[in-house]
C-alpha positions in Angstrom: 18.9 -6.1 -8.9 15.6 -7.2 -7.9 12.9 -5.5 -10.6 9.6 -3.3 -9.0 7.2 -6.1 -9.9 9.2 -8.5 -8.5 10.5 -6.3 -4.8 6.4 -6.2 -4.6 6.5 -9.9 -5.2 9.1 -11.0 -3.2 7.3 -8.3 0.1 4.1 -10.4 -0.6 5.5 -13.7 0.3 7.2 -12.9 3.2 4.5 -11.1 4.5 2.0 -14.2 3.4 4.9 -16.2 5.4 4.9 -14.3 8.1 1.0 -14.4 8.7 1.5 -17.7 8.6 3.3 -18.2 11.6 1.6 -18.3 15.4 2.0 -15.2 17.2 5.0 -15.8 19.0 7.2 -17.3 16.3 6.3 -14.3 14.2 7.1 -11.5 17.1 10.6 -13.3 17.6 11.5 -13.7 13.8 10.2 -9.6 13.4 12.0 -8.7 17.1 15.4 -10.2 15.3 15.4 -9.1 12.0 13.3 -6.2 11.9 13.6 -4.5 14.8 17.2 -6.3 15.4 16.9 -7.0 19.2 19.3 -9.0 20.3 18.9 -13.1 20.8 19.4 -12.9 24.6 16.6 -10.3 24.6 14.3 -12.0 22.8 14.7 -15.0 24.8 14.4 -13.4 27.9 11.1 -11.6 26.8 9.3 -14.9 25.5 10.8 -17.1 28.3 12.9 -19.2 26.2 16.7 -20.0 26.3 19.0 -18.3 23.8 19.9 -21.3 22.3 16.3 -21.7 22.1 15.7 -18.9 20.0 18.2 -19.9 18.0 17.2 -23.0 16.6 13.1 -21.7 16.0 15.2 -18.8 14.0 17.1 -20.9 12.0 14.3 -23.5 11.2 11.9 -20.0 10.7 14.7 -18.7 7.9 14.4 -22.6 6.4 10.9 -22.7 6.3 11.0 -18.8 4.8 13.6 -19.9 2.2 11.4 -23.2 0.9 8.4 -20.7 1.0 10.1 -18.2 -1.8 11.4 -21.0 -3.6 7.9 -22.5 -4.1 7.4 -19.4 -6.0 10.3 -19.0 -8.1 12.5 -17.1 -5.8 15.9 -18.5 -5.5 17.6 -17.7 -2.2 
């Protein structure tokens, strides 16, 4: 299990992550795994095809996962 120091760590980067991203990447990647709305939703509220959504996900959760690694998190 994940120590205090490090849980804070670890919320730190992702949220330093996540201000990174523009607007709408950021609202898609929250609307899916924070608020867990479905793919089809999402893409139908931004305009974008499911398949779409997928791919800016995945490459989002790639990006996210070289982030924590810079900084010693192995995921």
């Amino acid at each position: 299990s994940i120590s205090d120091d490090r849980s804070d760590e670890l919320t730190e980067y992702i949220n330093e992550y996540l201000s990174m991203l523009p607007r709408d990447k950021r609202a898609v990647f929250l609307g899916r795994y924070w608020y867990f709305y479905e793919v089809a939703d999402l893409a139908r509220a931004y305009g974008m095809t499911a398949n779409t959504v997928y791919v800016k996900l995945h490459r989002m959760r790639e990006r996210l996962r070289d982030h924590l690694t810079e900084r010693g998190f192995s995921v």
